[in-house]
C-alpha positions as CSV (number, residue, x, y, z in Angstrom):
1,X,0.0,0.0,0.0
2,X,3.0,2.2,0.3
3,X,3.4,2.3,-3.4
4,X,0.1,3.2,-3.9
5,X,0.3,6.0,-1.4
6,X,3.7,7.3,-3.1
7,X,1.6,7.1,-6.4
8,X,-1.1,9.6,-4.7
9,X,1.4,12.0,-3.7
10,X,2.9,12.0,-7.3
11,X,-0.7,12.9,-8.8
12,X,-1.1,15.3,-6.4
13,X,1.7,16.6,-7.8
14,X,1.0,17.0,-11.3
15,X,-1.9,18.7,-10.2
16,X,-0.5,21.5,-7.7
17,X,2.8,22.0,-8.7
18,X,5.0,22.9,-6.8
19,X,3.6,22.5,-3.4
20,X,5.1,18.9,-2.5
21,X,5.3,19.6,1.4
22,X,1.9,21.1,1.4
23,X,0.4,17.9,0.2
24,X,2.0,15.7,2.2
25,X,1.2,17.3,5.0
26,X,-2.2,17.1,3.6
27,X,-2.2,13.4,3.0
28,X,-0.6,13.6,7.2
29,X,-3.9,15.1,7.5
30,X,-5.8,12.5,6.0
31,X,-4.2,9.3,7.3
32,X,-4.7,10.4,11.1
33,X,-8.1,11.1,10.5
34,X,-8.3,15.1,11.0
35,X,-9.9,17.3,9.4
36,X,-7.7,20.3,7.1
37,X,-7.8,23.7,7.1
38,X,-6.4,25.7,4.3
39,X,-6.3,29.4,4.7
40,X,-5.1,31.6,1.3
41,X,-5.9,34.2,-1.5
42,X,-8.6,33.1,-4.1
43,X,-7.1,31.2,-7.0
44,X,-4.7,29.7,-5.1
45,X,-5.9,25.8,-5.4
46,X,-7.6,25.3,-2.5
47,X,-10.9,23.9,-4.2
48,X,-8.3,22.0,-6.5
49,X,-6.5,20.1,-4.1
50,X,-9.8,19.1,-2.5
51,X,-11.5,17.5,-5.6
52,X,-7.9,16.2,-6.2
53,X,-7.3,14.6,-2.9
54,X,-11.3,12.7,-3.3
55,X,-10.4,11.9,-6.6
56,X,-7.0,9.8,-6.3
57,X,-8.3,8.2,-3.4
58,X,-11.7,6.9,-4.8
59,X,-13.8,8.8,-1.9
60,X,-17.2,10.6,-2.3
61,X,-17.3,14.0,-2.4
62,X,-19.6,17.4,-1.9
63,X,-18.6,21.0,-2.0
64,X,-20.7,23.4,-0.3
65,X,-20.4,27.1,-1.2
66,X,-20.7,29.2,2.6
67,X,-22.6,32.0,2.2
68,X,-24.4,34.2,4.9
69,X,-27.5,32.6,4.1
70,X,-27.0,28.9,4.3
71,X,-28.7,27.0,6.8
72,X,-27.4,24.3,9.0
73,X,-30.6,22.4,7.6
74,X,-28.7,23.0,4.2
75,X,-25.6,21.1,5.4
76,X,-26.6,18.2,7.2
77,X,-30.1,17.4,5.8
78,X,-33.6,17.6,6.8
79,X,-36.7,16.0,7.5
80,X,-39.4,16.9,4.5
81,X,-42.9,15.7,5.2
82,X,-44.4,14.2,2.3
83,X,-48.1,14.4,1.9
84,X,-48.9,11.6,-0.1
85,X,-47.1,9.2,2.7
86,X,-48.5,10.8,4.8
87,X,-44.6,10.2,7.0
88,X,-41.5,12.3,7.1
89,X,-38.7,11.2,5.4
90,X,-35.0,12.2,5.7
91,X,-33.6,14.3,3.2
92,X,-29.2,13.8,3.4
93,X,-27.3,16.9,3.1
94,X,-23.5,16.9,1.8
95,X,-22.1,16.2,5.1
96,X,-23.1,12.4,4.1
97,X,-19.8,12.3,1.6
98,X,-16.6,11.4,2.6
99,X,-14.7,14.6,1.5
100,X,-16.6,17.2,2.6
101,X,-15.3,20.8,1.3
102,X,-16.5,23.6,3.0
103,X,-15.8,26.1,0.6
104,X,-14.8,29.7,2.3
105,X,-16.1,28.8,5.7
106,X,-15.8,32.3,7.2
107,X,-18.3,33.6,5.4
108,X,-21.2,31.5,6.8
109,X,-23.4,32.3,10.6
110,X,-21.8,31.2,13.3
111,X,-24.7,29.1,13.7
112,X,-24.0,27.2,10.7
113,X,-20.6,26.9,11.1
114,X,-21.3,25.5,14.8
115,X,-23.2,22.7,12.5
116,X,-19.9,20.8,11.4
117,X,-18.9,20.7,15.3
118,X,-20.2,17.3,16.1
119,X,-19.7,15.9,12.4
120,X,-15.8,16.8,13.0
121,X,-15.2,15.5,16.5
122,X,-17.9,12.9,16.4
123,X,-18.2,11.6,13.0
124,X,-22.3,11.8,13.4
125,X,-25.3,14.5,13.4
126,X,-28.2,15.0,15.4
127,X,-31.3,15.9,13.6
128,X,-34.6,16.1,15.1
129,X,-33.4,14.2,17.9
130,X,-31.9,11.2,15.8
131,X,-28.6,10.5,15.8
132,X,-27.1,9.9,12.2
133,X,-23.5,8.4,11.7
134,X,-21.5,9.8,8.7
135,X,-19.5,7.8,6.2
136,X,-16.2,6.4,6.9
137,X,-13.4,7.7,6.0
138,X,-15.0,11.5,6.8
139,X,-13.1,14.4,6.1
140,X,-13.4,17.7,5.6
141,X,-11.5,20.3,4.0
142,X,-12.4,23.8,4.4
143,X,-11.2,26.9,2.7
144,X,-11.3,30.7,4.0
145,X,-10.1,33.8,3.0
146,X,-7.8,35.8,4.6
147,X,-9.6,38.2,7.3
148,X,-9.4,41.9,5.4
149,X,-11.4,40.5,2.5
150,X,-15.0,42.0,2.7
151,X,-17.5,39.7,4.0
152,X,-15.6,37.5,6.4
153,X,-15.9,36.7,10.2
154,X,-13.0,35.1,12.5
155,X,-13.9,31.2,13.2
156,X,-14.8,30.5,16.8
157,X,-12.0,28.7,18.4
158,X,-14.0,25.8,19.5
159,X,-14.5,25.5,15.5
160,X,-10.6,26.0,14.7
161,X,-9.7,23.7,17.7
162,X,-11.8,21.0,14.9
163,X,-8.8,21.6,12.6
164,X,-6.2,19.3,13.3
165,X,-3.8,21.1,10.1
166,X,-4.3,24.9,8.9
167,X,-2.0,25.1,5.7
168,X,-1.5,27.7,3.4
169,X,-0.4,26.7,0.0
170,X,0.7,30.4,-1.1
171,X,2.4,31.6,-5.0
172,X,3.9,29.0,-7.1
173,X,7.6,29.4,-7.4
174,X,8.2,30.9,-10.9
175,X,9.5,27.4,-12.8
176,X,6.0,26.0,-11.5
177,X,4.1,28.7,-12.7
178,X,5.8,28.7,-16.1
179,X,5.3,25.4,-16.3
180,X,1.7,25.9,-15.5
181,X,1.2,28.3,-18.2
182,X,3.1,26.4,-20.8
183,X,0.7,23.6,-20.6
184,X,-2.4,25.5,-20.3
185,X,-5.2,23.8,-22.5
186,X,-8.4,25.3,-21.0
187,X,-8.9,21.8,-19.6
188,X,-9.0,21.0,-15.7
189,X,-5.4,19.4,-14.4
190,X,-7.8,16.7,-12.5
191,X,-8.0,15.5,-16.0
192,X,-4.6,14.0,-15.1
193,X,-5.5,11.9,-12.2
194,X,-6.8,8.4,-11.6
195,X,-7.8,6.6,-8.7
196,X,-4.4,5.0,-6.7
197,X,-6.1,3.8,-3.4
198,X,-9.4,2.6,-2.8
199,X,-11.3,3.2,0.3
200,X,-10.6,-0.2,1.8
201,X,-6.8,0.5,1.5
202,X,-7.0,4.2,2.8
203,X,-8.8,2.8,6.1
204,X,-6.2,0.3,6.6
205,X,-3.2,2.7,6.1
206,X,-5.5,5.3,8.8
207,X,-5.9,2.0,11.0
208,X,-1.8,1.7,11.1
209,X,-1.4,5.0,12.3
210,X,-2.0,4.6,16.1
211,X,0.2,1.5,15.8
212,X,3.1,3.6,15.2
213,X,5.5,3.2,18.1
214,X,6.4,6.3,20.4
215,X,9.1,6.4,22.9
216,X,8.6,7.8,26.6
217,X,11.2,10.2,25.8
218,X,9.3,11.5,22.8
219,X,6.3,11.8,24.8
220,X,7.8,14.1,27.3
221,X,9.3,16.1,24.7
222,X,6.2,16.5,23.4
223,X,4.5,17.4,26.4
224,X,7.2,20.0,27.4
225,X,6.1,21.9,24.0
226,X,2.2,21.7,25.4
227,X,3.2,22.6,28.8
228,X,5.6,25.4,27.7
229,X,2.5,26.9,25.4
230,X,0.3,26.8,29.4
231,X,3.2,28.9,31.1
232,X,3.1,31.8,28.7
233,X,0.7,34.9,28.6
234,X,1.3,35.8,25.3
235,X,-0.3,32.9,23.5
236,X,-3.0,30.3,23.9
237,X,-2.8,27.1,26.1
238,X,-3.0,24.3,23.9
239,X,-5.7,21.8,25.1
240,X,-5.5,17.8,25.5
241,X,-7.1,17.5,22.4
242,X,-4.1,19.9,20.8
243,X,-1.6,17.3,22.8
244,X,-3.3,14.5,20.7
245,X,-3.6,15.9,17.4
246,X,-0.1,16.3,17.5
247,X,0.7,12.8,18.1
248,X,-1.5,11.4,15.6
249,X,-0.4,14.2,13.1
250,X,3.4,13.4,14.1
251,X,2.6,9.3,13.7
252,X,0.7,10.1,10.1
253,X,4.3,12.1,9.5
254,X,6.1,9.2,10.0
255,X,4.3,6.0,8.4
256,X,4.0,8.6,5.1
257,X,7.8,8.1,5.8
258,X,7.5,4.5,6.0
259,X,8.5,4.5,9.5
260,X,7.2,2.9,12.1
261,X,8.7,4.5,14.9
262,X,7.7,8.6,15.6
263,X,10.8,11.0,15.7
264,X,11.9,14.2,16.9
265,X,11.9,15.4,13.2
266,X,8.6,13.8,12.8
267,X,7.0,16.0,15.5
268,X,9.0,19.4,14.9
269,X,7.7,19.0,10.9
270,X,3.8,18.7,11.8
271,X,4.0,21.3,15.3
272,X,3.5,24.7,13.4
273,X,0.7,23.8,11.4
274,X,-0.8,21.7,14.1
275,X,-0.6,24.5,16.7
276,X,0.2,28.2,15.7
277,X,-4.2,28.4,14.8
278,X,-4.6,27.2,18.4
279,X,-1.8,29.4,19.8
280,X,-3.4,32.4,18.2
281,X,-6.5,32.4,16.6
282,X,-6.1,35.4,15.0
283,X,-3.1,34.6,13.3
284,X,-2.8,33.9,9.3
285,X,-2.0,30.3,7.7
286,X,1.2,32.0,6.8
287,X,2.5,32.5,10.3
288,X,4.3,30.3,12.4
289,X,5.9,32.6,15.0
290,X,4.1,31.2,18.1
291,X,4.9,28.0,17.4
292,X,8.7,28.5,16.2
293,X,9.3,30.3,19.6
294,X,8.1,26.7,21.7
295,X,9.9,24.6,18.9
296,X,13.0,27.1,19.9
297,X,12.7,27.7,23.6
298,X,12.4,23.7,23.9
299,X,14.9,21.6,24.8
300,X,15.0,18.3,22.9
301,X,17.1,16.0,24.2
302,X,16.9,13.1,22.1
């Protein structure tokens, strides 16, 4: 399965070109089951890499355009009573795919927004008083603009802390962009891809990821980052849940690498984008400072 997972990464690659690390740590993402933030410009290939991601990995997948006016009844479904029944019947929104992109999420209600909550942590919905569980694998990739453009709000943190990876994919170097250009047909580059892994093979490389092994020593090294973060005034603590999603995130890092062991590397590669939107919420994708200033004021004795 690790071929076909290398073989992923390489369409990925004709597709956004020039942004290797980004998708790695998108595929990271993936295989520890969190859910992906990616915060940028318009035209940057946001949308693109999420159709790109569903489609080399054979998964379903819905986009969902935020607007003001969307409804959480929009997202997750309804019931719709239908007279000649005489019975209600249950009506799936898009959450029911397994890519879910949530196309420029900061510029929905907060009360929509606080719709995804228990889809992302609990991979279900409640409607009506009925709990519904989602597809497996579920993940969902959301886009938002940066803050100054007109019409946006600031996520909530309780919706950020959802996000195990923020990523910003930012300008193609030039030789990409050339490149880009140059072979410009008017067609879509997701022309190029087919499917690598099926959804049988995905859950088994997600199910490997909590058997990757991590030493005690790692473990306190990572814990002196969390702690460090709960000492300091001029950020945000970072929560239990921020503790985990490191781990897995760090574990994902290293089975990509075909490891099956966690190092140092492993967790110093995945921290920034893991935990500079929970060390400062108002902070943009493209900002690490926070969490460069742990990753330096840390100690790793290893």
């Amino acid at each position: 399965m690790f071929t076909q997972l290398h073989s992923v990464e390489q369409s990925l690659n004709q597709v956004i070109l020039g942004k290797s690390s980004q998708i790695r740590l998108a595929l990271c993402c993936l295989l520890a089951e969190g859910h992906l933030l990616l915060e940028d410009l318009p035209g940057m290939g946001k949308t693109t890499l999420a159709h790109a991601l569903a489609n080399s990995l054979g998964l379903s997948y819905r986009r969902v355009q935020f607007t003001s006016d969307l409804l959480p009844g929009d997202l997750v479904g309804m019931n719709i009573y239908d007279a000649r029944s005489q019975q209600f019947h249950f009506q799936a929104g898009p959450v029911f795919s397994q890519v879910l992109l949530a196309d420029e999420i900061n510029r929905a209600s907060p009360k929509t927004q606080s719709a995804l909550l228990e889809a992302m942590e609990e991979k279900q919905v409640s409607i009506d008083g009925e709990t519904r569980s989602l597809p497996t694998p579920f993940f969902v990739i959301a886009t938002q603009n940066p803050l100054f453009h007109a019409g946006t709000s600031a996520l909530p943190e309780s919706q950020l802390d959802r996000f195990m990876f923020r990523l910003s994919l930012g300008f193609p170097d030039r030789q990409a962009e050339h490149q880009l250009l140059r072979h410009d047909s008017g067609n879509s580059r997701l022309t190029l891809l087919t499917e690598q892994l099926d959804t049988e093979q995905l859950r088994a490389l997600q199910l490997q990821v909590p058997q990757i092994t991590v030493s005690d020593a790692l473990l306190d090294y990572l814990l002196a980052l969390v702690n460090n973060s709960r000492q300091r005034s001029d950020m945000l603590p970072l929560s239990p849940r921020a503790s985990k999603a490191i781990l897995r995130a760090a574990k994902a890092h290293a089975l990509i690498n075909q490891r099956n062991y966690v190092t140092a590397d492993d967790v110093q590669r995945v921290f920034p984008h893991v935990a500079e939107h929970r060390l400062d919420p108002s902070s943009s994708a493209q900002d690490s400072r926070l969490s460069q200033l742990l990753l330096q004021q840390t100690p790793c004795l290893l």
